[in-house]
C-alpha positions in Angstrom: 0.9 144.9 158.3 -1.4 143.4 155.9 -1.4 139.1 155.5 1.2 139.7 152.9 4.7 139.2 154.9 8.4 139.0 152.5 11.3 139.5 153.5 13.6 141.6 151.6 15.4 138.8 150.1 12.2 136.6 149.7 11.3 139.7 147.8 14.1 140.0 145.9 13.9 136.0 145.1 10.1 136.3 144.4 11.0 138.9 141.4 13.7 137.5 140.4 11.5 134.1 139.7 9.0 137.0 137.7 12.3 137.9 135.7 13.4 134.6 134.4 10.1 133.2 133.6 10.1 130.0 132.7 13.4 129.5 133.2 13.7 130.1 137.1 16.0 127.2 138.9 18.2 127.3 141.4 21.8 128.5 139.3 19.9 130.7 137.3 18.0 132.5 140.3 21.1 133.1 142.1 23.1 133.8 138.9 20.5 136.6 138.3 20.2 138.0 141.5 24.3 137.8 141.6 24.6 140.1 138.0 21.5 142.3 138.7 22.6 143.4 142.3 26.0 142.8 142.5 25.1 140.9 145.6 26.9 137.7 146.5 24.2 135.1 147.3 24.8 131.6 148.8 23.2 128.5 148.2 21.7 128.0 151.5 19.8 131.0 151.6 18.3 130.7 148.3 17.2 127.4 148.9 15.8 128.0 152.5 14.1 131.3 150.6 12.8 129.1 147.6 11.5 126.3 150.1 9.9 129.3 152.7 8.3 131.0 149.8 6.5 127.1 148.2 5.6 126.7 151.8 3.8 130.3 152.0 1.9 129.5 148.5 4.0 132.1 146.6 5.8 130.1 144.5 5.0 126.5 142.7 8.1 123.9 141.9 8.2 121.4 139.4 10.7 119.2 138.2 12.0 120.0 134.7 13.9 116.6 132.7 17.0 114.6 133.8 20.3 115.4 132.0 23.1 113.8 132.0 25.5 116.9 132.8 23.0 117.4 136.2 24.3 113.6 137.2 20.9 112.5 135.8 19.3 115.0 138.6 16.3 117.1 137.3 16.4 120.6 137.3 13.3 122.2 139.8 12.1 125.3 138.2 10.3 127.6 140.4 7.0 129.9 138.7 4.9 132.5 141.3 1.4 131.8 142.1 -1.7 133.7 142.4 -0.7 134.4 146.0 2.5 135.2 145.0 1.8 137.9 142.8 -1.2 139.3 145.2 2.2 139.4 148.2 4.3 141.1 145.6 2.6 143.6 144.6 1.2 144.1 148.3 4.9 145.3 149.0 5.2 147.1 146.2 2.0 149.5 146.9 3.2 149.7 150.6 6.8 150.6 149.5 5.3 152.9 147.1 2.9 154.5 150.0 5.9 154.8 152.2 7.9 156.7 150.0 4.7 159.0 149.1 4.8 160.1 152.2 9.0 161.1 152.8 8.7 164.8 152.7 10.5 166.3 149.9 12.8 168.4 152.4 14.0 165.0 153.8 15.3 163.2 150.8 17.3 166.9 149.3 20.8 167.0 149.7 22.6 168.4 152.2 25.7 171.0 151.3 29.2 169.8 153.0 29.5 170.4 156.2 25.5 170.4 156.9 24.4 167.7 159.6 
């Protein structure tokens, strides 16, 4: 594998960041990625995800302004980096390049009762 290395949900994160830009933050990451995949996502996991994927260099956090329905607590809005983008679409051309090469015959239907 390349230097590039997501995880399926770090990738699925990563876009979803791409989606909302501008307006990526926690609630509204999970929110989206809830809606769009019909895919229950916790808390945790997003915020390990977010925190693995500033670590990496993929994504960039910065505080957004204190509101009084947050408890006075800024928001922390989340935008992808230069590396980011160079790891995202990394998987993308490898995903790509690995379904390039299914055979045709492999991916038709089989009739009932065919193994």
């Amino acid at each position: 594998m390349g230097k590039y290395q997501l995880g399926e949900f770090e990738e699925i994160v990563m876009l979803t960041v791409g989606i909302l830009h501008g307006n990526a933050y926690g609630v509204s990451i999970k929110k989206e990625i809830e809606v769009r995949l019909e895919r229950k996502v916790s808390v945790g996991a997003l915020q390990s995800a977010l925190r693995r994927l500033e670590e990496k260099g993929y994504l960039l956090s910065k505080e957004g302004e204190s509101t009084n329905v947050r408890g006075g607590r800024p928001k922390r809005y989340f935008t992808i980096t230069n590396t980011g983008r160079s790891a995202i679409e990394y998987s993308r051309q490898m995903r790509n390049e690995l379904w390039d090469a299914i055979p045709k015959v492999t991916l038709q239907l089989k009739k009932a009762g065919s193994i």
